[in-house]
C-alpha positions in Angstrom: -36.0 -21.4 -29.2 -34.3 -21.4 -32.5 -35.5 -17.3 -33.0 -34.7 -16.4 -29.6 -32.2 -13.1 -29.9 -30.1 -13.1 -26.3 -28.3 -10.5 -27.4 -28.7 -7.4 -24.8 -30.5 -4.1 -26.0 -28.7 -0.9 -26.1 -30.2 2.2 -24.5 -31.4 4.9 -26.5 -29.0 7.8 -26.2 -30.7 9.7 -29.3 -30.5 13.4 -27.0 -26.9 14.7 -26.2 -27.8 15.9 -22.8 -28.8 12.0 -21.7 -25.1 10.9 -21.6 -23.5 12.7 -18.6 -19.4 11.5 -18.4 -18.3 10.5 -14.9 -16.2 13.2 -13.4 -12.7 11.4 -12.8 -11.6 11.0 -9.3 -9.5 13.3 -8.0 -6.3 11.0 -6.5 -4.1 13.2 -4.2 -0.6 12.4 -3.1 -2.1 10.7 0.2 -0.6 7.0 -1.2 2.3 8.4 -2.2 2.8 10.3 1.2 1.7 6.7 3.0 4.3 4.8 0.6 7.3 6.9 1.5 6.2 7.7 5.2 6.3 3.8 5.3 9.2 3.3 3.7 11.3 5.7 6.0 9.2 3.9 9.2 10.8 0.9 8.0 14.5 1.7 7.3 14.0 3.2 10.7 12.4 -0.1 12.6 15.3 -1.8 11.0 18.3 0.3 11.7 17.6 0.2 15.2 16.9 -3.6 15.5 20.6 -3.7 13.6 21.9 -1.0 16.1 20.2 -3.3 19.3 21.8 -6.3 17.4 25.4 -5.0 17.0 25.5 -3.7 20.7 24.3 -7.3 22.2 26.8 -8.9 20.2 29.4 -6.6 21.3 28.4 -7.4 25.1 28.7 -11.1 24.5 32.1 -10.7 22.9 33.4 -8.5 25.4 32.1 -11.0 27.9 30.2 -8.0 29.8 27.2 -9.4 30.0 26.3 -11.5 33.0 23.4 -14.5 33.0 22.3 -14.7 36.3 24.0 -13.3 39.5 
């Protein structure tokens, strides 16, 4: 127990042609596409709920718009 060696063995990379790099991934603009597409979606979604707001308020102050018969 007290000569035990835990430590972890490294490979052997004595021939140059043994250590092949990762190719890096290739990112595209596709998240930056889906960011922006979702950030116009949106301002867009909200501008109209405003615009729906704003024209129901303007019914109830106007008194134009009728509950019932």
């Amino acid at each position: 127990m007290k000569n035990d060696d835990l430590r972890a063995e490294r490979d052997d990379l004595d021939d140059v042609n043994d250590f092949i790099p990762r190719t890096p991934a290739k990112r595209g603009n596709n998240l930056v596409l889906q960011v922006a597409a979702g950030v116009f979606l949106g301002g867009l979604a909200l501008w109209l709920v405003q615009l729906g707001a704003t024209a129901l308020y303007a019914k109830l102050m106007l008194g134009t718009l009728t509950f019932g018969g």
